[in-house]
VOPAGU-2260 file (C-alpha; in pm, 1 decimal, decimal comma):
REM VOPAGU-2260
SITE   aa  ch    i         X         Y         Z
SITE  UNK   A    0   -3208,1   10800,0   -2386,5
SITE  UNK   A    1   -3189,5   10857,4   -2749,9
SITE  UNK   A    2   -2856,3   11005,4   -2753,7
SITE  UNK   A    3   -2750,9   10694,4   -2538,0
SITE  UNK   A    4   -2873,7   10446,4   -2785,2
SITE  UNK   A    5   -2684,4   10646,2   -3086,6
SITE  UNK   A    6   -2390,4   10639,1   -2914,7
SITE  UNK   A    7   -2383,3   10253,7   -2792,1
SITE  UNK   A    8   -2453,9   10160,7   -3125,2
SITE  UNK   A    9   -2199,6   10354,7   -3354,6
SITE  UNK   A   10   -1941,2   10217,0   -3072,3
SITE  UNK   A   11   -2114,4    9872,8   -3162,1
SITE  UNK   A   12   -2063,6    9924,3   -3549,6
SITE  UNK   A   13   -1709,2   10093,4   -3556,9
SITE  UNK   A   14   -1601,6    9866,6   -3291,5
SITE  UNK   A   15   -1747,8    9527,5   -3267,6
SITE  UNK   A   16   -1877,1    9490,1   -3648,7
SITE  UNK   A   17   -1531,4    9601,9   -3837,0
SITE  UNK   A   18   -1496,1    9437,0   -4121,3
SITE  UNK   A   19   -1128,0    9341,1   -4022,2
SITE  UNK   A   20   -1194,1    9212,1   -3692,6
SITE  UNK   A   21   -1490,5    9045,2   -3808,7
SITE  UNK   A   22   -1257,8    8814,5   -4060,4
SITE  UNK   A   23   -1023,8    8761,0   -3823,7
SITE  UNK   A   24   -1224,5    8580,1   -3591,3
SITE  UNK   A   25   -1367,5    8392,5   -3872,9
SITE  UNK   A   26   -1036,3    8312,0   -3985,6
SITE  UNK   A   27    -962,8    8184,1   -3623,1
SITE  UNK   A   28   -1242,5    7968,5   -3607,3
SITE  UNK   A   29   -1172,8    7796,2   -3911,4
SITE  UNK   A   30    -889,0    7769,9   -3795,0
SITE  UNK   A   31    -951,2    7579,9   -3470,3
SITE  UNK   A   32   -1200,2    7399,3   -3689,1
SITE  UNK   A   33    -955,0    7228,1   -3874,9
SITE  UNK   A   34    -708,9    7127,2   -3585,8
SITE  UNK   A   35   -1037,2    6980,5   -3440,7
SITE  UNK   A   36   -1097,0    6764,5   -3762,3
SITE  UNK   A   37    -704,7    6672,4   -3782,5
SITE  UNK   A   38    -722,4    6538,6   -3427,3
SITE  UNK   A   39   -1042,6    6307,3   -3533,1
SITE  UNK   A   40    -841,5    6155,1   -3849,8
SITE  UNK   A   41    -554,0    6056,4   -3580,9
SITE  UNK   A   42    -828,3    5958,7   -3328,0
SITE  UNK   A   43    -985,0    5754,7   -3591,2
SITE  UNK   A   44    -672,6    5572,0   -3684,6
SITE  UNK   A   45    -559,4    5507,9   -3312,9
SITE  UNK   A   46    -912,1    5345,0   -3216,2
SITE  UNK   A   47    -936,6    5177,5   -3566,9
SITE  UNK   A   48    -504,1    4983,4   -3481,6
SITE  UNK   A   49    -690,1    4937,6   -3152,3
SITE  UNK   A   50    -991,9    4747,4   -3279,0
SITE  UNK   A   51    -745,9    4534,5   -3465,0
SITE  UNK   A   52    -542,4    4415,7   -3166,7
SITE  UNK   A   53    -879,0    4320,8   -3003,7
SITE  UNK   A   54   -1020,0    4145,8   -3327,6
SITE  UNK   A   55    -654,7    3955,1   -3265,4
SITE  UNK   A   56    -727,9    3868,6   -2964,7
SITE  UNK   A   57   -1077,0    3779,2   -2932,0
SITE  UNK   A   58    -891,9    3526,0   -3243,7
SITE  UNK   A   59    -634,1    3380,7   -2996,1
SITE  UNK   A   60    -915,6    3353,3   -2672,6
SITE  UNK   A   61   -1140,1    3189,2   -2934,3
SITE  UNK   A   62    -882,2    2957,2   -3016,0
SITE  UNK   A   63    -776,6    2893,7   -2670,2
SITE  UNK   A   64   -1127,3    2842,3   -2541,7
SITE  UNK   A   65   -1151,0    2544,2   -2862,9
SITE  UNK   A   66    -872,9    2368,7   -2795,5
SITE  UNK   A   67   -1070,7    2302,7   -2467,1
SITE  UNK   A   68    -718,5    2214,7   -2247,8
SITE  UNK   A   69    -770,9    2505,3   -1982,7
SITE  UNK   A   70    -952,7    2632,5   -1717,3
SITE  UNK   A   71   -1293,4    2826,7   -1960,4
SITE  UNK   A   72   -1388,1    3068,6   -1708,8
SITE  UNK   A   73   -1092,6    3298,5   -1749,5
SITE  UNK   A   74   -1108,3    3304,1   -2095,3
SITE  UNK   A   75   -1482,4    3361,4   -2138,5
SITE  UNK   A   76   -1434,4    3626,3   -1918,2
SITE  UNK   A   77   -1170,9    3785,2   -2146,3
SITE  UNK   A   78   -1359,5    3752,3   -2475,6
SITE  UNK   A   79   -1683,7    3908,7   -2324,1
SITE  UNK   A   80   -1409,7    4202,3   -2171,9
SITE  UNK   A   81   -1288,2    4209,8   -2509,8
SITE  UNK   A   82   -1622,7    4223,4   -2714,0
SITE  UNK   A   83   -1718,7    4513,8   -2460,7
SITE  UNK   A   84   -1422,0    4737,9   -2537,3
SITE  UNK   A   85   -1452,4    4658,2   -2892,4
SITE  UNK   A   86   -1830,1    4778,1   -2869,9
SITE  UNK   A   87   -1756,5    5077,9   -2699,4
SITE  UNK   A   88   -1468,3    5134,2   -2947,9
SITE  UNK   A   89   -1748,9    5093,2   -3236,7
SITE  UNK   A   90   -1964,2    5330,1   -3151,2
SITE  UNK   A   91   -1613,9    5583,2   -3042,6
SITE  UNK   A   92   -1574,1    5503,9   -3449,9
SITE  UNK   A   93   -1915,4    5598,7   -3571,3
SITE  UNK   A   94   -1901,5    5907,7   -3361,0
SITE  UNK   A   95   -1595,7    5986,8   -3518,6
SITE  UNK   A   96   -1717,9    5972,7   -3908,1
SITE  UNK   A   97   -2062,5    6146,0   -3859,7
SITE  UNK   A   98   -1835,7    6409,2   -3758,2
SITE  UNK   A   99   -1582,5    6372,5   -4024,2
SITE  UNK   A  100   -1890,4    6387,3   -4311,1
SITE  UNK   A  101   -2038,3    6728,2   -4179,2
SITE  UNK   A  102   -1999,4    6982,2   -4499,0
SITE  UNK   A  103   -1671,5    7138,7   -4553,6
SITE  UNK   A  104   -1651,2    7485,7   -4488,8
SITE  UNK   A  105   -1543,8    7687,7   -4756,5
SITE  UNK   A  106   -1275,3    8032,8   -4687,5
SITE  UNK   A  107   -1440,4    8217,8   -4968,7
């Protein structure tokens, strides 16, 4: 059982723990690391041109629902659809830059 043991782990160390393979695979991750944190900058900036357009028009329904001229009920019902999405869109946000402030990871 010994001999078993010696054997599985010298495979182990020349094998699994080279130093070459070992900072590849680092190298990799911090690789796919970085792709992941590019794709949250262009999320960010997609949901934050979308939270304009609603802030624009929860503006115009607002309006519309002042000038008083119109049936209300449609309108209320598109602010409060509105005010959901941009809630949900929010929190999409925050998600977004707790991730974005996590430590950098430094190649060294």
């Amino acid at each position: 059982m010994e001999a078993a043991n010696r054997v599985v782990l010298t495979t182990i160390e020349q094998e699994v723990l080279d130093p070459t393979l070992v900072a590849r695979t680092i190298e990799k991750a911090l690789d796919l690391l970085e792709r992941s944190q590019q794709d949250e900058y262009k999320a960010q900036d997609s949901l934050t041109t979308k939270l304009r357009q609603l802030d624009t028009e929860l503006a115009n329904l607002t309006a519309a629902i002042a000038m008083g001229e119109t049936d209300m009920e449609p309108l209320v019902a598109a602010v409060r659809e509105r005010q959901r999405q941009r809630i949900g869109i929010t929190q999409e946000l925050q998600s977004i830059r707790e991730r974005l402030h996590r430590p950098k990871l430094d190649r060294r």
